[in-house]
N, C-alpha and C positions, 0 to 999 in steps of 0.2 A: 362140739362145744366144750369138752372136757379137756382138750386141747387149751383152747385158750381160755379157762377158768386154770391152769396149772400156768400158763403161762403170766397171764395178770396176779395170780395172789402171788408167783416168783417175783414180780415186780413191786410188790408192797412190804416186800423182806419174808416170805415165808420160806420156810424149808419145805419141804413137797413128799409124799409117799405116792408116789402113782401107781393105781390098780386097771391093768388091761385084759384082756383075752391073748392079744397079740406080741407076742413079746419083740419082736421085730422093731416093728413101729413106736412100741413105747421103750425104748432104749433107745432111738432116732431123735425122740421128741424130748427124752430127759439130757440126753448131750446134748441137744438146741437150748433149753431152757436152762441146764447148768452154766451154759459157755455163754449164755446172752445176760442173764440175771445174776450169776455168780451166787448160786444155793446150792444147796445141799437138794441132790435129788434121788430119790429112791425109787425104785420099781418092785414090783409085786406082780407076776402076771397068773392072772387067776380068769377064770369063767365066772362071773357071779351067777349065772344062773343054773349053778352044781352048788348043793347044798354043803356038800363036804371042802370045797373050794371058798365057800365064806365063812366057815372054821376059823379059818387062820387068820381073815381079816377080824372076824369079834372079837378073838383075843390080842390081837394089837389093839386092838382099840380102846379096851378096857385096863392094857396094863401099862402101855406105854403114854407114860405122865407129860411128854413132849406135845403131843397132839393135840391142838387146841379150836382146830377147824373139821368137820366132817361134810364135802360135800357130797351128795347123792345124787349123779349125773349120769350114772349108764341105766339104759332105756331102751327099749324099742317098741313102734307102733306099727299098728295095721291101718290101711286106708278099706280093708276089705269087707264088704255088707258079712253080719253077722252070719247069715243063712250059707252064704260062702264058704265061709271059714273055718279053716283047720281045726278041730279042738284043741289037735298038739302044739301049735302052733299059739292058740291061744294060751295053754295052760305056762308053755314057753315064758309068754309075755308077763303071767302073773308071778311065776318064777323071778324073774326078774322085777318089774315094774312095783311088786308086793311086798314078796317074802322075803330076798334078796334086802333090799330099801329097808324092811322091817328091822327085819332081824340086825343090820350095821347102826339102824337110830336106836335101837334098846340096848346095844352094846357100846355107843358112844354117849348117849344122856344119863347113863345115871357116875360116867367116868366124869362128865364133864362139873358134872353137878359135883360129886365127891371134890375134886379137882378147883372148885371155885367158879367157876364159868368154861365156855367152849360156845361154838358155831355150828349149827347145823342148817346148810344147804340144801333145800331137797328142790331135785327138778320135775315140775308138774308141765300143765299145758292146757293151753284154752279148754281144750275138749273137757276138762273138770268141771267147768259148769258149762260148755257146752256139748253135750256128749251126741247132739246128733251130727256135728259136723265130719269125723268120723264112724271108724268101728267103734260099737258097745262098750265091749271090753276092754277096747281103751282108754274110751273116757271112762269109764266105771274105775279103771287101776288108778288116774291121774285125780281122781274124785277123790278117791281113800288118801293120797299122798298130800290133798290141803287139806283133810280133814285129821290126820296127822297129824300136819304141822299148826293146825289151830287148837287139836288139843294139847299140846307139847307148850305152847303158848301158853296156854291157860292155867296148866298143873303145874310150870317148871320155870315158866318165865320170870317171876319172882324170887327162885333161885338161882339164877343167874346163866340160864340155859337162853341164850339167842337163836333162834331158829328165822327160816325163812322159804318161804315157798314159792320158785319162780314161774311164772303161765307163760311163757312165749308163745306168740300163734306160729306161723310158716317161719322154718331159715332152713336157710339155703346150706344145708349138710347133705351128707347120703344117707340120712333118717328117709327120708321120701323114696328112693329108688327099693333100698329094701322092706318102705311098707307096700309097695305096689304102682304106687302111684310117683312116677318120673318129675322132679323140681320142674321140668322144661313145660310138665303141660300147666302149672299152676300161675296164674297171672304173677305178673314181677312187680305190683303194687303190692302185694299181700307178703312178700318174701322181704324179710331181713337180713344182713349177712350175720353169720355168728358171731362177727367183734362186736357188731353194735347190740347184738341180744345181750351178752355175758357184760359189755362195759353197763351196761342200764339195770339190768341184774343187781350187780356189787353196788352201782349208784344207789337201789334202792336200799339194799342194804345199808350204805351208810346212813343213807333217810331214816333208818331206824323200822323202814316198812315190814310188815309180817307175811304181806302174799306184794308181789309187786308180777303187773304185768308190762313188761317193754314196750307194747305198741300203746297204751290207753294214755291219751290225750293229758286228761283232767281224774289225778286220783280222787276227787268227789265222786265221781260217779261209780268207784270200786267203795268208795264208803256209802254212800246209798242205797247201795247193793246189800252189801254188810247192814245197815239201820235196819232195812227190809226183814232180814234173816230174824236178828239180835228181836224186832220186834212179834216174831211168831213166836217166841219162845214162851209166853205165859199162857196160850191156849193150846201147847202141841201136849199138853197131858192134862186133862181133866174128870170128873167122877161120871158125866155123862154125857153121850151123842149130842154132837153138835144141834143146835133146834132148825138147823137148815136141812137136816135130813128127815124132817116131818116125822120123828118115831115116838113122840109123845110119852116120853117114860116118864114114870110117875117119880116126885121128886122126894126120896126117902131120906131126907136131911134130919126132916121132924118125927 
């Protein structure tokens, strides 16, 4: 999908930095997207999931005053039951999916904010709020990454920080072959292609949307969801035990 989010924002007049692992392929894919869009494209091929390797990207981030978009698209998941699974493998993911993601939004929000405004993309995934559909740990990573972006909303949106957090269910990438589980065995009702994930994406973006999920029909029922939440919030901290839990504490008000 990173692919064609570098290819679409070339198409809306951006200038591009690309950060890959593979320097092959992303030298491939900035001469396609130079020579098709006519921008300015840059490569960077780094591992984000080497601590010392996202070094060099927080200081671009923070010092170069051109940069006015930040999306956060590289990811990996597991389709694999917890009790399975690698811890290394796991901690891999958080590497990535977490610290990685972290560590580039605290290095681009407070440039952008200095700066007057800026963009931040962060790619999450159904499993955020639904984390039994896969592995634990990766709905638990994709969980922290809207909970991010809706605190970044709340502290900073006001200063002129637009952020966005996208939930795709299934596309059809090699996200699937390397969690475990092969795109061929997944019904082909459920799978999106990547253009139409990332064009819905930006779509909502310009809706002005804060979490935008590509497949959901009718965004009432993502604000619903949202009322639901927004409406727990004056009971999730009180002086005493809820009275459904029969513990009869004595009420020391007076």
């Amino acid at each position: 999908m990173g692919a064609i989010y570098a290819d679409r924002l070339a198409r809306r007049g951006f200038d591009l930095i690309l950060v890959a692992r593979n320097s092959a392929r992303l030298e491939a894919l900035a001469a396609r997207i130079a020579l098709d869009a006519g921008r300015r494209v840059e490569t960077l091929t780094s591992d984000l999931r080497r601590a010392d390797h996202v070094d060099d990207i927080e200081a671009r981030l923070r010092t170069d005053s051109r940069i006015t978009m930040l999306v956060n698209n590289a990811g990996v998941g597991s389709a694999t039951p917890l009790l399975q699974s690698d811890i290394g493998v796991m901690r891999g993911m958080i590497a990535l999916n977490v610290e990685a993601l972290t560590r580039l939004t605290y290095a681009a929000a407070p440039a952008f904010v200095a700066r007057g405004g800026g963009t931040i993309i962060n790619m999450a995934s159904i499993v955020a709020i639904g984390p039994e559909i896969l592995n634990g740990v990766y709905g638990g990573a994709k969980a922290f990454v809207v909970a991010l972006t809706q605190s970044l909303h709340h502290e900073l949106g006001p200063r002129g920080l637009r952020v966005q957090a996208v939930l795709p269910g299934a596309v059809g990438t090699d996200f699937w072959a390397a969690s475990g589980t092969p795109l061929a065995n997944l019904p082909p009702e459920i799978v999106m292609s990547p253009e139409d994930a990332v064009d819905a994406a930006l779509a909502g973006l310009d809706l002005g949307e804060l979490i935008t999920l590509p497949s959901l029909p009718d965004a009432a029922d993502w604000q619903a969801y949202e009322d639901a939440r927004q409406a727990l919030f004056p009971n999730l901290s009180r002086s005493q035990p809820a009275a459904r839990f029969g513990l009869n504490r004595p009420n020391n008000a007076g």
